[in-house]
N, C-alpha and C positions, 0 to 999 in steps of 0.2 A: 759214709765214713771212708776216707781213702785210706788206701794202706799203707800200714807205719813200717813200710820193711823195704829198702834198695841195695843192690847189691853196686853201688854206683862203686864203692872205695875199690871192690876188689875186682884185678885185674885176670882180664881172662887169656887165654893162647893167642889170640886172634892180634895181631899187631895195631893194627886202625884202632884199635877199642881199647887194648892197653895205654895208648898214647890218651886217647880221650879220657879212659877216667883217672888215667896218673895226672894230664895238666889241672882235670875239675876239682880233686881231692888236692893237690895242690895248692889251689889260688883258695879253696876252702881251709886250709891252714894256714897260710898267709893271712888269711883276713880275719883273725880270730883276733877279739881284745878281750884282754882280762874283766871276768865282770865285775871288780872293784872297780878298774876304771869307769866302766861303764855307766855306773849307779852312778858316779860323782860328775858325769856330763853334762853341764844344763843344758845342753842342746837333747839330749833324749829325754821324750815325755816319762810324765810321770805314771802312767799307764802302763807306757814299755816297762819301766824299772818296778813300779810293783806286781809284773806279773812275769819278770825274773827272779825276783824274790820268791813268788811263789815257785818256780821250777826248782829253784836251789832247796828250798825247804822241803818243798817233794822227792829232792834228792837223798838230801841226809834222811827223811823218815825211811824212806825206801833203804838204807845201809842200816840203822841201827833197829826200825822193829820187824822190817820182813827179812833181814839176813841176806843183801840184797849185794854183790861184790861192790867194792870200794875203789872206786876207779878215780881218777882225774877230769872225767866226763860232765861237761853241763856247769864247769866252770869258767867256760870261755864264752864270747856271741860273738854270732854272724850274724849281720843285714844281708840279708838277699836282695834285690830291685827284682824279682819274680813270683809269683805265684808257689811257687812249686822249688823245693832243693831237688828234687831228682824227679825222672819218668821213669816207668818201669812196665815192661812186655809181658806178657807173659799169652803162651800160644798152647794147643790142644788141636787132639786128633778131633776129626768131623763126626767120626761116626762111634767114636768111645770117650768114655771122660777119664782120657788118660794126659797128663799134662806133655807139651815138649819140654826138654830140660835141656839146660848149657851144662857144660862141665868148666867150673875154677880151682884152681889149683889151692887157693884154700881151706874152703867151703864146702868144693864137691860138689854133687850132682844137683841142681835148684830149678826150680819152674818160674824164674823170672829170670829179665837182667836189665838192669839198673843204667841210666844216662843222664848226664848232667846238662841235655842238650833236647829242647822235644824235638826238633825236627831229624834227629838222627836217632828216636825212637821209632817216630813216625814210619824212619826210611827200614827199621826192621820189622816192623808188624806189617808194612807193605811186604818186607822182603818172605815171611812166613806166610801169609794170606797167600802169596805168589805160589807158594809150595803147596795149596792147599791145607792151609793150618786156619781153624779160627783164631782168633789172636784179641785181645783186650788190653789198654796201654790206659794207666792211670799216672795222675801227678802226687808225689808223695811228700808229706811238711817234712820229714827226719829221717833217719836213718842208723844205725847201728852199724860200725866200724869193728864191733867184738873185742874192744880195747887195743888193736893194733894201732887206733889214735885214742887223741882225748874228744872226745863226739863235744862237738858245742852244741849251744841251746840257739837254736836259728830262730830268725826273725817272723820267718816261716808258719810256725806254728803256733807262735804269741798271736797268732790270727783267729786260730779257734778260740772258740767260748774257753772262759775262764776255767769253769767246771772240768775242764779235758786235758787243761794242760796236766798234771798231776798224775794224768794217766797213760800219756805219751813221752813223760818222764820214764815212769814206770816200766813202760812197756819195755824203752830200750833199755834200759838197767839189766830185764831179765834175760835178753840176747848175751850184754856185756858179764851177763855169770853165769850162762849156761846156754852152750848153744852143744845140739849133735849133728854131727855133718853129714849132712843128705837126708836130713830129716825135715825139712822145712816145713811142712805142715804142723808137725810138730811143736817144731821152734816157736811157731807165729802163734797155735794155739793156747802152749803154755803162756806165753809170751803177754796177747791179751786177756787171758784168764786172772792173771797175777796184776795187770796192767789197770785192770778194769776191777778187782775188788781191793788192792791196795789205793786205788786210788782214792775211792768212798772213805776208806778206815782212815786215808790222809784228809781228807775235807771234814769229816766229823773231829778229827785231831784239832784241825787249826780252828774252824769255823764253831762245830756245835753241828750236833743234827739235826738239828730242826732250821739248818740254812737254807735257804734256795737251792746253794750250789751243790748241796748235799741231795736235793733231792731231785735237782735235772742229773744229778750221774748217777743216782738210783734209778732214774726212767730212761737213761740212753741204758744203761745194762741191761734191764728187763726186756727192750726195745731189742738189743743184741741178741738176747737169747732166741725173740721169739723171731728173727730173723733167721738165725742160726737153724733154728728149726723149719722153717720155709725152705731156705736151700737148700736143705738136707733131706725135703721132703723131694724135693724136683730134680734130686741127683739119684733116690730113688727111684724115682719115673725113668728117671733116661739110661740109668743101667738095666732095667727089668728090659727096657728095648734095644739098648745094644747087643743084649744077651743072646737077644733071638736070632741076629745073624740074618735078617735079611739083606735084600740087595740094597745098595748105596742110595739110589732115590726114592726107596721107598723107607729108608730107615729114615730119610731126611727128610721128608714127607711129614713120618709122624713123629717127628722131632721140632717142626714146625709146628702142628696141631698142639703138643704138650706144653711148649712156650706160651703158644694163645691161650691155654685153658688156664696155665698159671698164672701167668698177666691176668687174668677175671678175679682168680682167688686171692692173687697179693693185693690187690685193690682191698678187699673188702679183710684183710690182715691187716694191712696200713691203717684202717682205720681206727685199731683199736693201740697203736702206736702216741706217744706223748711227746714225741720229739721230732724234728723234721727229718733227722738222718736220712732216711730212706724214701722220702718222697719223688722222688725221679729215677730212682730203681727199673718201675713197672713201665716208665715211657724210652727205658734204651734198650736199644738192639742186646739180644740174649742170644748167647752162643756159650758150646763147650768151655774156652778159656773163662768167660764170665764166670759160670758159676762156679767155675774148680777158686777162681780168684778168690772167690767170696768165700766159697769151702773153707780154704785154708786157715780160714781168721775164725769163724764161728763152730763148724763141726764139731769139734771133739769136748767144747764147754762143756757141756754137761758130765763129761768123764773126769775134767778135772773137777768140776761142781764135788763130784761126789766123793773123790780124793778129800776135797779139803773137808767136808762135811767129817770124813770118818778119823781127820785129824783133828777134831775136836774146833772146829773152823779157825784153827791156826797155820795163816799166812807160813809162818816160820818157818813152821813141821813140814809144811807145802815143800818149799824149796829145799830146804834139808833131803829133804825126801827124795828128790831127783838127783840133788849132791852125791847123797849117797851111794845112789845105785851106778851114777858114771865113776867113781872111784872105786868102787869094786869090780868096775868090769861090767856091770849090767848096761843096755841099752835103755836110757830114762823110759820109753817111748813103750819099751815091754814090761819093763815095771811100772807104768801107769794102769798097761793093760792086767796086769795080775794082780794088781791090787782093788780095781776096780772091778775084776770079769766079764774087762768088754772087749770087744774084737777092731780092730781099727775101720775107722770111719772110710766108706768108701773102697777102693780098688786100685787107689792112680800108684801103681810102683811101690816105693817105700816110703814115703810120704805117709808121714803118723795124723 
């Protein structure tokens, strides 16, 4: 699964990169057409437009049954000629799984950063490997603007199976109503927790449960968790050895060894998987930045699991819930943790 999350819109101190994602975020709003118009184009297949239709109807279910904010978003399309709307970096110490982070002046402290360009992704995960950073650089379908724009529905991600779109609707909907700043792990957890069981309660809406499509995004989410749980077994491993503080080659040593023995184990996990998702997982290069990546999207599911569980498995009560506590001044990310009586996943900073 690549990740639903770039920080391409917003602009960081650094002048070269301000210019870059002001002209990409740019010619990305220039190029937006109304998708009324869109739908009445004989020139766009009929494929494209009924699986705009689906994203728009995964919109509105997403504002009026999971109380999801009401934005302008996902009413406009982009065609890309690419793969990918954005890349995005993201880098880690060698010998801790502690993320690097950039600092944005809107956003705040974050463990990626977002490019509308691969090869001037490329040129910064060179330029962190150079510093001695691990470093992981993935292509992402969408992205979340936090309502500063109107996010269109890209071309991008009418690529994924059907089943997904709904929940890559989703997901950024939950960014556009609730984001906390410098909490990115956080942000990404909630984000596919809500993303990924709204989206089922949407395809049993439209379709019936007893669809297919209903039941490939019942087996990619089972698939998710039991991933989630994988890396979060192997981010175990590697902080009980960072802990120990030995010397630099020999921590990497047996940092190498733990990679190899997990690569044996995720083989025979994979197996009991129903989805391709993660089939190519166990054949790429693993480093710090990798797993923290993966981290940030599955770790903490189970915390929100059990949230929604004790709101009676209402989506609603879910978001309301976090509503609440950023309007009174709580940090959502600590009232998750008090409501739950869990401790936060991991060690990297403030990263929920």
């Amino acid at each position: 699964m690549a990740l639903i999350a770039a920080l391409a819109a917003f602009p960081a101190c650094s002048e070269p990169y301000l210019v870059h994602v002001s002209l990409g975020q740019a010619r990305i709003l220039l190029a937006r057409r109304d998708v009324a118009d869109v739908l009445r184009d004989p020139a766009v297949s009929g494929r494209e437009k009924s699986l705009i239709r689906l994203a728009q109807d995964a919109k509105r279910y997403g504002e009026e049954e999971v109380g999801l904010r009401r934005t302008d978003n996902f009413d406009t399309y982009v065609r890309l000629d690419r793969n990918a709307v954005s890349w995005v970096v993201s880098g880690a110490e060698r010998t801790r799984l502690e993320p690097y982070r950039w600092w944005f002046p809107i956003v705040g402290s974050v463990p990626y950063k977002g490019y509308f360009a691969k090869p001037r992704a490329q040129k910064e995960a060179r330029r962190l490997a150079g510093k001695g950073y691990d470093t992981y650089l993935g292509g992402v379908a969408d992205y979340s603007t936090l309502g500063y724009f109107a996010d269109p529905i890209f071309s991008t991600f009418l690529r994924t199976p059907e089943a997904e779109i709904p929940e890559l609707i989703l997901h950024e909907l939950t960014h556009a109503t609730l984001f906390v700043r410098g909490e990115v792990d956080f942000d990404e957890g909630l984000a596919t927790f809500v993303g990924n069981t709204a989206g089922v309660a949407f395809l049993e809406w439209r379709f019936g449960p007893g669809d297919a499509r209903v039941r490939e995004a019942r087996a990619r989410i089972a698939d998710d968790m039991a991933f989630g749980a994988f890396i979060e077994r192997v981010s175990r491993r590697l902080e009980t050895l960072y802990d120990r503080g030995l010397p630099e080659r020999e921590t990497l040593a047996r940092r190498d060894g733990i990679f190899r023995e997990e690569k044996r184990v995720f083989e025979e996990v994979r197996k009991g998987f129903s989805t391709p998702l993660y089939n190519n997982f166990g054949r790429e290069e693993w480093n710090n930045a990798v797993i923290l990546a993966h981290r940030r999207y599955y770790g903490d599911l189970p915390a929100f699991e059990r949230l929604y569980e004790s709101k009676g498995k209402d989506l609603r009560r879910v978001v309301a819930f976090f509503l609440d506590a950023q309007a009174r001044g709580e940090n959502p990310k600590d009232a998750l943790r008090r409501a739950t009586g869990t401790a936060a996943v991991g060690r990297h900073a403030e990263a929920g």
